[in-house]
C-alpha atoms as an extended CHARMM CRD file, in Angstrom:
* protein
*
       118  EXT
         1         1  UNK       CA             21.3590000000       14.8620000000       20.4890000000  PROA      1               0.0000000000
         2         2  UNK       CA             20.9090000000       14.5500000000       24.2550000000  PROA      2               0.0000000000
         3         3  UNK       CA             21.1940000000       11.1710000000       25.5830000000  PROA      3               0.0000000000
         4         4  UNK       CA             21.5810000000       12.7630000000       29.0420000000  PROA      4               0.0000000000
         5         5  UNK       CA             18.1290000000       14.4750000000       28.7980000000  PROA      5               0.0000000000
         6         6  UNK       CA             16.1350000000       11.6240000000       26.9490000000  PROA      6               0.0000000000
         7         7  UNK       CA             16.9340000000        9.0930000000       29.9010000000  PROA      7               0.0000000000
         8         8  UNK       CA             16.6180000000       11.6420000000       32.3530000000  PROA      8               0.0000000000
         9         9  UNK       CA             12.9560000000       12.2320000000       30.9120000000  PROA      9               0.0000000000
        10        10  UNK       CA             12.4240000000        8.2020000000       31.3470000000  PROA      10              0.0000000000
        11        11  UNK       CA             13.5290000000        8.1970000000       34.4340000000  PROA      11              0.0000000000
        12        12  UNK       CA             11.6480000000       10.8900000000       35.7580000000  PROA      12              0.0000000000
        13        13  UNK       CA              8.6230000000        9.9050000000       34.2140000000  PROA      13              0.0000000000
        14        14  UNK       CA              8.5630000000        6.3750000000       35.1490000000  PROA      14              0.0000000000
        15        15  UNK       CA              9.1730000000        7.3760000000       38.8750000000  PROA      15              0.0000000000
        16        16  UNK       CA              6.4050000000        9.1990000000       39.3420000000  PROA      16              0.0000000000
        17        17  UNK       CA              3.0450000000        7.0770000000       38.5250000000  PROA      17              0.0000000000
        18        18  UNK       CA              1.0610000000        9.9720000000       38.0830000000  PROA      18              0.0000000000
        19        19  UNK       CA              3.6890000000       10.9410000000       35.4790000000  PROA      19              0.0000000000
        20        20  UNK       CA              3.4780000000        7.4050000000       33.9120000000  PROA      20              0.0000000000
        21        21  UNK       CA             -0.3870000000        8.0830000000       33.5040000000  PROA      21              0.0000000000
        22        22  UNK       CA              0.2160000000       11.3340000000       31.8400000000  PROA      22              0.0000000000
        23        23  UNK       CA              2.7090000000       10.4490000000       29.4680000000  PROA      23              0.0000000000
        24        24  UNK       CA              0.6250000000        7.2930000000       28.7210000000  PROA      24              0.0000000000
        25        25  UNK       CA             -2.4940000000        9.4490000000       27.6390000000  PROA      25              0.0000000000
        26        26  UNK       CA             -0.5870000000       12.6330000000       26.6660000000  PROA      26              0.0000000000
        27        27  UNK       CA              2.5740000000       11.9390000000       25.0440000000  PROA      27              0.0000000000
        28        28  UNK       CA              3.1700000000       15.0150000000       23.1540000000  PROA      28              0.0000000000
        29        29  UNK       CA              1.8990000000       17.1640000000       25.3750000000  PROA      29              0.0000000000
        30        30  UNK       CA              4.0890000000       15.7420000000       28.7060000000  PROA      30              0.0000000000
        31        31  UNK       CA              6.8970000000       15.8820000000       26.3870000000  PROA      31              0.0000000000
        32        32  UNK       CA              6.3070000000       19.4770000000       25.7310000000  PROA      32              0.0000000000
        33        33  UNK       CA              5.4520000000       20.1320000000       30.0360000000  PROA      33              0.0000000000
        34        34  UNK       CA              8.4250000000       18.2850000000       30.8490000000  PROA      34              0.0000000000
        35        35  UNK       CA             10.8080000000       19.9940000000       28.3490000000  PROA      35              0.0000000000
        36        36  UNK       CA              9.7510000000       23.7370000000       29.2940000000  PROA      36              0.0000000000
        37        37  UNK       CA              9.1300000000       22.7170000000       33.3180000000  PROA      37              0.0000000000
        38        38  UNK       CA             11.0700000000       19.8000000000       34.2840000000  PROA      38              0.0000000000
        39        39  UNK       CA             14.2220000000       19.5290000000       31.9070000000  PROA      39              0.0000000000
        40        40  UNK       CA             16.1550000000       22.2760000000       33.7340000000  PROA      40              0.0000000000
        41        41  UNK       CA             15.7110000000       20.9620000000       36.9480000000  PROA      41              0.0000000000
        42        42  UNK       CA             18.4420000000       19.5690000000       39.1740000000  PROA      42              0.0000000000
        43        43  UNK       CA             17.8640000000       18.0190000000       42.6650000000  PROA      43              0.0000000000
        44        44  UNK       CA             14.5070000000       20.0150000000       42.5400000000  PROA      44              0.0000000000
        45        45  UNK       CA             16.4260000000       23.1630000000       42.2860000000  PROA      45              0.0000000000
        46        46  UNK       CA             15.5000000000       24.9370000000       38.6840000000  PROA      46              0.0000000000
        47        47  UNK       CA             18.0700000000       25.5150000000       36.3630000000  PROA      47              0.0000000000
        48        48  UNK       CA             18.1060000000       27.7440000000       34.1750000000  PROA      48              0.0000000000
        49        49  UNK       CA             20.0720000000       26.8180000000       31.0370000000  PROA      49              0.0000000000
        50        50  UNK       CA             19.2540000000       27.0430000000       27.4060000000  PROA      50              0.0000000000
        51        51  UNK       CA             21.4000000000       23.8910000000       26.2580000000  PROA      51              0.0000000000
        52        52  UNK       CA             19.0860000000       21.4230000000       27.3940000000  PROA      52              0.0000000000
        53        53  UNK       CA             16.5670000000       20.6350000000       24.9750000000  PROA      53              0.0000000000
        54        54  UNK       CA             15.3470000000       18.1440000000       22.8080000000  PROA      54              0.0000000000
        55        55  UNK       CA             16.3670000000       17.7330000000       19.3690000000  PROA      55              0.0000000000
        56        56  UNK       CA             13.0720000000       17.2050000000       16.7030000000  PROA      56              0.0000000000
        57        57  UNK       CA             14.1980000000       13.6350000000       16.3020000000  PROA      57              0.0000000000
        58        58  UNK       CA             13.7610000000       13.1360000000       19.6840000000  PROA      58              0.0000000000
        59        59  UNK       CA             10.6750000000       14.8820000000       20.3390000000  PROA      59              0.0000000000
        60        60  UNK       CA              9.2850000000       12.9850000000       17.6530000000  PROA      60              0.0000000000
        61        61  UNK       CA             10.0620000000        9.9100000000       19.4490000000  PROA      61              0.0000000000
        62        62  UNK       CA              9.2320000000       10.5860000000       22.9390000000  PROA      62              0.0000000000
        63        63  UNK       CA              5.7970000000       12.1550000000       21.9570000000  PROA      63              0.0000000000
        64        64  UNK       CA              4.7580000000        8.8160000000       19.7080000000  PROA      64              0.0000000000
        65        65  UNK       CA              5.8100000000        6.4950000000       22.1110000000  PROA      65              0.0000000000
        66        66  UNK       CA              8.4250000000        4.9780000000       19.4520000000  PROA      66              0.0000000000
        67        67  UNK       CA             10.4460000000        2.7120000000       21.7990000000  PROA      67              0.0000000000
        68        68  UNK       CA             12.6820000000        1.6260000000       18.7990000000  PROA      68              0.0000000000
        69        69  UNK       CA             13.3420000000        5.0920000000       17.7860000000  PROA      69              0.0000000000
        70        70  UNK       CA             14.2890000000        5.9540000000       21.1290000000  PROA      70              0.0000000000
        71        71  UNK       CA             16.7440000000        2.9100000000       21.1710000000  PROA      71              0.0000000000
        72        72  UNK       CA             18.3770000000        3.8850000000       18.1580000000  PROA      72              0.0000000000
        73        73  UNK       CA             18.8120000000        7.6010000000       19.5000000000  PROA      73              0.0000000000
        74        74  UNK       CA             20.7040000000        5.3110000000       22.1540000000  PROA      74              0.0000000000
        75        75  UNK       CA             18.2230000000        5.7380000000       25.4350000000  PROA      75              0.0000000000
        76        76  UNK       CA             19.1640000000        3.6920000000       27.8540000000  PROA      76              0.0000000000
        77        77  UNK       CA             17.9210000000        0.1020000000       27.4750000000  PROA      77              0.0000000000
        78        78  UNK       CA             16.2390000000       -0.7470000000       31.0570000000  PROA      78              0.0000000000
        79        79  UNK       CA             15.1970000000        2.8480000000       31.2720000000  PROA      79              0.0000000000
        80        80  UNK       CA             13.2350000000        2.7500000000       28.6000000000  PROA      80              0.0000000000
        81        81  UNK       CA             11.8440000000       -1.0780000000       29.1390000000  PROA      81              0.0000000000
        82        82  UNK       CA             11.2490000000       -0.3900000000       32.5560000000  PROA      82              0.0000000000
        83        83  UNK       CA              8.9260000000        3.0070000000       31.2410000000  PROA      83              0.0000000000
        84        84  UNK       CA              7.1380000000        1.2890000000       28.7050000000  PROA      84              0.0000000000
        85        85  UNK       CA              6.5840000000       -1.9990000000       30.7720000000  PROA      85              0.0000000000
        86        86  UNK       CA              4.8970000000        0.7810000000       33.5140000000  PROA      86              0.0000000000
        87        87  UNK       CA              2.9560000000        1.9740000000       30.9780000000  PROA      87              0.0000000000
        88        88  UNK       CA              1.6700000000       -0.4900000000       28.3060000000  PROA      88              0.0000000000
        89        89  UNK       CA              2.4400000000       -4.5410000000       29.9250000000  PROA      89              0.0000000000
        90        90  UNK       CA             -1.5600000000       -4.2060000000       31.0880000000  PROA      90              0.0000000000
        91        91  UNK       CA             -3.0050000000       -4.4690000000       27.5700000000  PROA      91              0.0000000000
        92        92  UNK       CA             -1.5210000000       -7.2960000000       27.2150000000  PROA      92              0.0000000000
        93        93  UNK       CA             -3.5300000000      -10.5290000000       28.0950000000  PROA      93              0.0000000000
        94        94  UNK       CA             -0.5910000000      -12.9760000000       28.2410000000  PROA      94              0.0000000000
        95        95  UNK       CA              2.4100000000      -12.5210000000       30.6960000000  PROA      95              0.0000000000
        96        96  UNK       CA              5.8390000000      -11.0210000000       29.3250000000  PROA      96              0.0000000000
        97        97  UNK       CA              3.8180000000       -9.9260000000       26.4120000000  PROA      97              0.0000000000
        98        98  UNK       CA              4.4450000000       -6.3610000000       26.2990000000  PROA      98              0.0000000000
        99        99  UNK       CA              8.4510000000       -7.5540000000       26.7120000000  PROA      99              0.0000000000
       100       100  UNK       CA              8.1080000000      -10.2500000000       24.0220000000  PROA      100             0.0000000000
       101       101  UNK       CA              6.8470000000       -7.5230000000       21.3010000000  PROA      101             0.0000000000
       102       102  UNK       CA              9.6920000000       -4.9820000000       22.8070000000  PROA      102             0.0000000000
       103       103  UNK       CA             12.3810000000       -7.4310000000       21.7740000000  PROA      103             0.0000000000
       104       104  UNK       CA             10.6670000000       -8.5970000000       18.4290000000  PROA      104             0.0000000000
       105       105  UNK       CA             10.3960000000       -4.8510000000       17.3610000000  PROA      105             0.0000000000
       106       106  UNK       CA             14.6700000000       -4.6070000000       18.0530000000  PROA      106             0.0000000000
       107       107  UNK       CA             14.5740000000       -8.2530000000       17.0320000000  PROA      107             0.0000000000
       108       108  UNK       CA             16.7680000000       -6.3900000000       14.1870000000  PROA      108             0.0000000000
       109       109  UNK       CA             19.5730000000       -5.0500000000       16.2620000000  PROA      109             0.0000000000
       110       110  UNK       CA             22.8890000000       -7.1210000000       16.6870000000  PROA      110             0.0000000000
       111       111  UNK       CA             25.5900000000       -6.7750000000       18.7450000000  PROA      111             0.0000000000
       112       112  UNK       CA             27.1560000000       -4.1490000000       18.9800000000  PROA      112             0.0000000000
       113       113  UNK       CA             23.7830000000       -2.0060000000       20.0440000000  PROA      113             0.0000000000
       114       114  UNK       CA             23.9620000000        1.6790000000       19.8870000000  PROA      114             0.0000000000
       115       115  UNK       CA             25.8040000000        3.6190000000       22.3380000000  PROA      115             0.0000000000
       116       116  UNK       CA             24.2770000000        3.9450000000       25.6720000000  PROA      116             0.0000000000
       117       117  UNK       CA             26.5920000000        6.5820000000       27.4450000000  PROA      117             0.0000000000
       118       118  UNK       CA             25.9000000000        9.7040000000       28.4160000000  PROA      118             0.0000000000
């Protein structure tokens, strides 16, 4: 497992808003771009390493948008709220919807939350 490369994918994404539109109607398949093109790359210079992938856990989670999955693999809390928000707070009518189901759906988690560090 890859924390490194799982908030490096939500931070990535949710920098780019064209990204954040991709990802939003093409999960699995910006998963799948951004694994093969964008994975490898370090201060835009590609890398070429074979060590950074995905596991299928992972993969799984990133390409059904399953935010509690992801927390559980231990992405990075206000990386992945911060993604999410971007991409699903406007089909929610009320204010601090979107955040209100996010922390319902962990409601289960007590301290100590998984791990964060990379």
């Amino acid at each position: 497992m890859s924390k490194y490369l799982i908030d490096k994918f939500l931070y990535t994404i949710d920098r780019d808003p064209e990204l954040v539109e991709r990802y939003r109607e093409d999960p699995r398949g910006t998963v799948d771009w951004w694994e093969s093109e964008r994975a490898n790359v370090i201060l835009n210079i590609p890398e070429r390493s074979t060590w950074l992938e995905f596991t299928g856990a992972e993969r799984d989670a990133l390409g059904a948008h399953d935010y509690v999955a992801l927390f559980e693999l231990g992405a990075h809390t206000f990386l992945l709220l911060t993604l999410f928000i971007a991409m699903f707070e406007r089909d929610y009518a009320e204010p601090l919807a979107f955040q209100r189901e996010f922390a319902a759906r962990l409601g289960h988690w007590k301290v100590p939350y998984p791990d964060i560090s990379t």
